[in-house]
BAFI-3210 file (N, C-alpha, C; in Angstrom, 3 decimals, decimal comma, padded with zeros to 6 digits):
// residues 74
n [1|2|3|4|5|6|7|8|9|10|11|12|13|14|15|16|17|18|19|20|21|22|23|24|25|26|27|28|29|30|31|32|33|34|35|36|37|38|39|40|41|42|43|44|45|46|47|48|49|50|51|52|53|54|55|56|57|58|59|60|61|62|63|64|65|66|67|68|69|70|71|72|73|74]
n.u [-098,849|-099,559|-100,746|-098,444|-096,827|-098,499|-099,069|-095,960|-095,668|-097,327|-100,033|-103,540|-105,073|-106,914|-106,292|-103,677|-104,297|-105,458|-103,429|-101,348|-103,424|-103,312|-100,670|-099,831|-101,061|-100,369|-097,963|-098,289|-099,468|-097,134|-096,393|-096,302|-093,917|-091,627|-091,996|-091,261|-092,131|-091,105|-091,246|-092,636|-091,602|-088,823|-087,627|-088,761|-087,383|-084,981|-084,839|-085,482|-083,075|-080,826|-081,462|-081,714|-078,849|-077,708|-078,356|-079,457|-081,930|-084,939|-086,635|-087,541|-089,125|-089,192|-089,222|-088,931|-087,322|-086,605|-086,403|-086,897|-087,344|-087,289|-089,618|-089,790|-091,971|-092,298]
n.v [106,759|104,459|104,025|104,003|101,965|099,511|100,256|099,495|096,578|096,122|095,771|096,543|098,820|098,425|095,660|095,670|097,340|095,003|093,461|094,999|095,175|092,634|091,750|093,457|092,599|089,756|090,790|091,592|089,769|088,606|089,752|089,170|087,523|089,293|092,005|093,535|095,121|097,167|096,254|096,861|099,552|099,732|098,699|099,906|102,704|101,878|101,100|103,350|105,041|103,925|104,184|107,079|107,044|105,902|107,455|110,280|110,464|111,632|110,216|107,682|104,591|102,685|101,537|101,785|099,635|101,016|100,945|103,203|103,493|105,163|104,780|104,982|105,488|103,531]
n.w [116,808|116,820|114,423|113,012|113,945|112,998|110,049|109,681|109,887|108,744|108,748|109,905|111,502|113,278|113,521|114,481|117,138|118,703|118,813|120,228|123,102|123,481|124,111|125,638|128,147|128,427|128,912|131,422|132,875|133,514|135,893|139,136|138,699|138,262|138,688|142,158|144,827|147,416|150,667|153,679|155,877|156,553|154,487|152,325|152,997|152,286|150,162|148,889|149,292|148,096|145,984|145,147|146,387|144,097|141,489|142,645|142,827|145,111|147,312|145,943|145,015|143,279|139,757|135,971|133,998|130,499|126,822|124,305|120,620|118,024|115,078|112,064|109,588|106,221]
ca.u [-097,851|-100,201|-100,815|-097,227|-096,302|-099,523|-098,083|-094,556|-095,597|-098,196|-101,587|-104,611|-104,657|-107,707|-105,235|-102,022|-104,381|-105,832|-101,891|-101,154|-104,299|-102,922|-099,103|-099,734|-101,866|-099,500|-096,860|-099,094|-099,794|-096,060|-095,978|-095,812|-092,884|-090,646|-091,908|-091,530|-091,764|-090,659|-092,530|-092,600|-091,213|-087,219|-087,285|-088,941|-086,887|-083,576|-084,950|-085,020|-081,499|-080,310|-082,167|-080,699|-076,718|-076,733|-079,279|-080,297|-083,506|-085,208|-088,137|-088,093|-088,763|-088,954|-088,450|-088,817|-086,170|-087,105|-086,007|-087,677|-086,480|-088,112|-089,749|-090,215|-092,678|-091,994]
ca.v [105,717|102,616|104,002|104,174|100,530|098,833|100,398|098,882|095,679|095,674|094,850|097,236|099,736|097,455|094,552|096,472|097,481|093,898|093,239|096,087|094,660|090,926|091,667|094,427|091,461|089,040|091,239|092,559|088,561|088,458|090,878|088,198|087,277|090,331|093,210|093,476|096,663|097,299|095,435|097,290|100,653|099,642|097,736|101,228|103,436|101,626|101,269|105,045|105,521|103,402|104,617|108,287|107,125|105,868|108,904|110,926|110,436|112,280|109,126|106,821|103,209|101,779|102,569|100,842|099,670|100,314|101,622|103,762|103,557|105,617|103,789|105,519|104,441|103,951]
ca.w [116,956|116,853|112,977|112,556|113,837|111,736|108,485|109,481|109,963|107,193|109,627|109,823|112,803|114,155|114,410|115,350|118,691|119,253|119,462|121,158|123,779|123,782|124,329|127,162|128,658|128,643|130,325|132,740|133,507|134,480|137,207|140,029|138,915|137,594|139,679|143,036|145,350|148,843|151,701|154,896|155,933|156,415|152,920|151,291|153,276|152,766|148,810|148,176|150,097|147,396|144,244|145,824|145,907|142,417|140,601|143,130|142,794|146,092|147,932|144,643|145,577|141,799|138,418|134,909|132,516|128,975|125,703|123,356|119,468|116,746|113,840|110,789|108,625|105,280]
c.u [-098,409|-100,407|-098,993|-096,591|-097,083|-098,878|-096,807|-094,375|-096,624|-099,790|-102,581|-104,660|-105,646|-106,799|-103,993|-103,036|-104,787|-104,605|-101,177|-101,858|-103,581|-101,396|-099,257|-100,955|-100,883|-098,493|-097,462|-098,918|-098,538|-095,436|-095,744|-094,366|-091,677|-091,013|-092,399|-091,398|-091,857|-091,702|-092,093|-091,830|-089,598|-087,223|-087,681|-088,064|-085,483|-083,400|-084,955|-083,744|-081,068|-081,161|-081,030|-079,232|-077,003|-077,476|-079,515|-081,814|-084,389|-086,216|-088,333|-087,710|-088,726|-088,908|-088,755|-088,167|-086,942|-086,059|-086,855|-086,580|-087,543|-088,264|-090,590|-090,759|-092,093|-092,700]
c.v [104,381|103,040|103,612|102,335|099,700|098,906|099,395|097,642|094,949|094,785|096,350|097,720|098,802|096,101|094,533|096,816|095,864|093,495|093,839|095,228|093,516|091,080|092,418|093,074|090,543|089,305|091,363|091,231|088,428|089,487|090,119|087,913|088,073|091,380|093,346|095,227|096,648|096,912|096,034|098,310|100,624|099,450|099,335|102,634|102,601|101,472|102,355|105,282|104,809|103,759|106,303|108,575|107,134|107,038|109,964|112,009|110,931|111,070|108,376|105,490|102,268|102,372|101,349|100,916|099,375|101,040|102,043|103,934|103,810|104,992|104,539|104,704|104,912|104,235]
c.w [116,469|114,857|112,133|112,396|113,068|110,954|108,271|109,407|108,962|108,000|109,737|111,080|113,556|114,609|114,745|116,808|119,262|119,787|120,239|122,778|124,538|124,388|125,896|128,726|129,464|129,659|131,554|133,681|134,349|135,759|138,021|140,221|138,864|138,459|140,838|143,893|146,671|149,917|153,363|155,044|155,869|155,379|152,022|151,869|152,454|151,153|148,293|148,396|148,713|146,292|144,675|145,481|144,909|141,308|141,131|143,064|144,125|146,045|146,647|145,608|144,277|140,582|137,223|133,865|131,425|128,242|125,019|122,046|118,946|115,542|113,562|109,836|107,315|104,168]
res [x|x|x|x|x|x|x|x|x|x|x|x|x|x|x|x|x|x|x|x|x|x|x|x|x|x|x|x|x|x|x|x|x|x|x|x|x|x|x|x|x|x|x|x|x|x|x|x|x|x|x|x|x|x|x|x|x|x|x|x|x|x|x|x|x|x|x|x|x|x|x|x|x|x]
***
């Protein structure tokens, strides 16, 4: 993959991971503010009950929104 996105963006697989490195960094830095997860046994009980109704998902207390899109190199 990391060969795949280099090519696409025209950078050398050594500095497609440094970017890779630096970006996953960055996010990571914003955890404080963006991901939070259930604080005490009602709040994680009452957070699966509700993951459950809308998926039924069996004891899930979080989850992460992404997207995945295939990029073809050319």
């Amino acid at each position: 993959m990391l060969i795949s996105v280099s090519d696409f963006v025209g950078v050398s697989v050594a500095s497609g991971s440094r970017i890779v490195k630096n970006v996953s960094h960055a996010l990571a830095s914003l955890k404080p503010d963006f991901i939070q997860m259930p604080q005490g046994r009602e709040e994680l009980e009452r957070t699966a009950l509700e993951f459950f109704n809308v998926a039924h998902f069996p004891t899930c207390c979080g989850a992460i929104d992404c997207t995945h899109i295939r990029i073809i190199s050319p």
